[in-house]
C-alpha positions in Angstrom: -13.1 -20.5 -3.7 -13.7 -23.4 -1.6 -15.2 -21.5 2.0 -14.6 -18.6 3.5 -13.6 -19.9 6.5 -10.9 -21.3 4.6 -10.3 -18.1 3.5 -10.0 -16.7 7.4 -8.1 -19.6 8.1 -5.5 -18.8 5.3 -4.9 -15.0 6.4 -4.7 -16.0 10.3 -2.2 -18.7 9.6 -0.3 -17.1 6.9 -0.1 -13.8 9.4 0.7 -15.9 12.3 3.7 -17.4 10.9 5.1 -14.4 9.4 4.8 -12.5 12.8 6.7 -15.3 13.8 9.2 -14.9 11.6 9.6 -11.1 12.2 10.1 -12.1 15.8 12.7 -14.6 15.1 14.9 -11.8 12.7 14.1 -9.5 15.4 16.0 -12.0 18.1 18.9 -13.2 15.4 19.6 -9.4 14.2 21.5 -7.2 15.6 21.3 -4.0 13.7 17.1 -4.2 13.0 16.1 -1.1 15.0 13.1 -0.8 17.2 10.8 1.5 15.6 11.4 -0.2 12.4 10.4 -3.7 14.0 7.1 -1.7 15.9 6.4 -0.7 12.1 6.3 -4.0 10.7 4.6 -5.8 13.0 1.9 -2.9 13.3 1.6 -2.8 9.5 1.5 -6.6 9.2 -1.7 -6.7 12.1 -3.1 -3.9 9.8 -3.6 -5.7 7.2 -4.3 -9.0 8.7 -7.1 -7.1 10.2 -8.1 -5.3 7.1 -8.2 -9.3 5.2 -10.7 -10.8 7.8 -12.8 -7.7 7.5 -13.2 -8.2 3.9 -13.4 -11.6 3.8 -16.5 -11.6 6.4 -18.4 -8.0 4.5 -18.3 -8.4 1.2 -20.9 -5.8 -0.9 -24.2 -7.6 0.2 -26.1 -6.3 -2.9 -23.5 -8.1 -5.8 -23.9 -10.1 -7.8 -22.1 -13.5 -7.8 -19.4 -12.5 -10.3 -18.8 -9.8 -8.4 -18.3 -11.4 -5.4 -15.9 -13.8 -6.9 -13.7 -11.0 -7.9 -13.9 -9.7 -4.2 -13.0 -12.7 -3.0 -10.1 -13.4 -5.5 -8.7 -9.8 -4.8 -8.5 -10.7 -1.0 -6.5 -13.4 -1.8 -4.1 -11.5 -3.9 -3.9 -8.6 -1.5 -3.1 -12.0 0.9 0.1 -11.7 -0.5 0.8 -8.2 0.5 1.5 -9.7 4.1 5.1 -11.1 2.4 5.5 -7.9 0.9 5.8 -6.0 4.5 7.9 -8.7 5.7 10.8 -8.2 3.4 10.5 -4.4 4.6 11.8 -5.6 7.6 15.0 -7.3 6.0 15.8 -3.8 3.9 
């Protein structure tokens, strides 16, 4: 892993343009209810949340391997953010 303020900048941007995106399918689509959309969007600031909070307190007593696997598990939970999307399209 490069930074991790490339990191941040990943999840913000990523999290940004899929809140986008549920916006757009919220303005094209008719039959999305509310309190489905308030679900997503709620879930998807969640986690976005939850990402930059890991990312910026990882254990401060690891070890460098260990932090590595924090690090790569952030990324991969990253991609959780698509998962809630498609929530919205069921």
């Amino acid at each position: 892993m490069a930074s991790i303020r490339i990191l941040k900048k990943d999840i913000n941007r990523f999290a940004f343009d899929l809140l986008q995106e549920c916006f757009s399918y919220r303005h094209y689509s008719d039959e999305l209810s509310e309190d489905k959309f308030d679900d997503v969007i709620s879930k998807l600031v969640l986690l976005r949340n939850d990402l930059i909070l890991r990312a910026n307190h990882p254990e401060t007593d690891a070890e460098s391997s260990t932090l590595k696997d924090h690090y790569k598990q952030v990324q991969l939970d990253l991609l959780k953010l698509a998962e809630i999307v498609e929530d919205l399209k069921k």
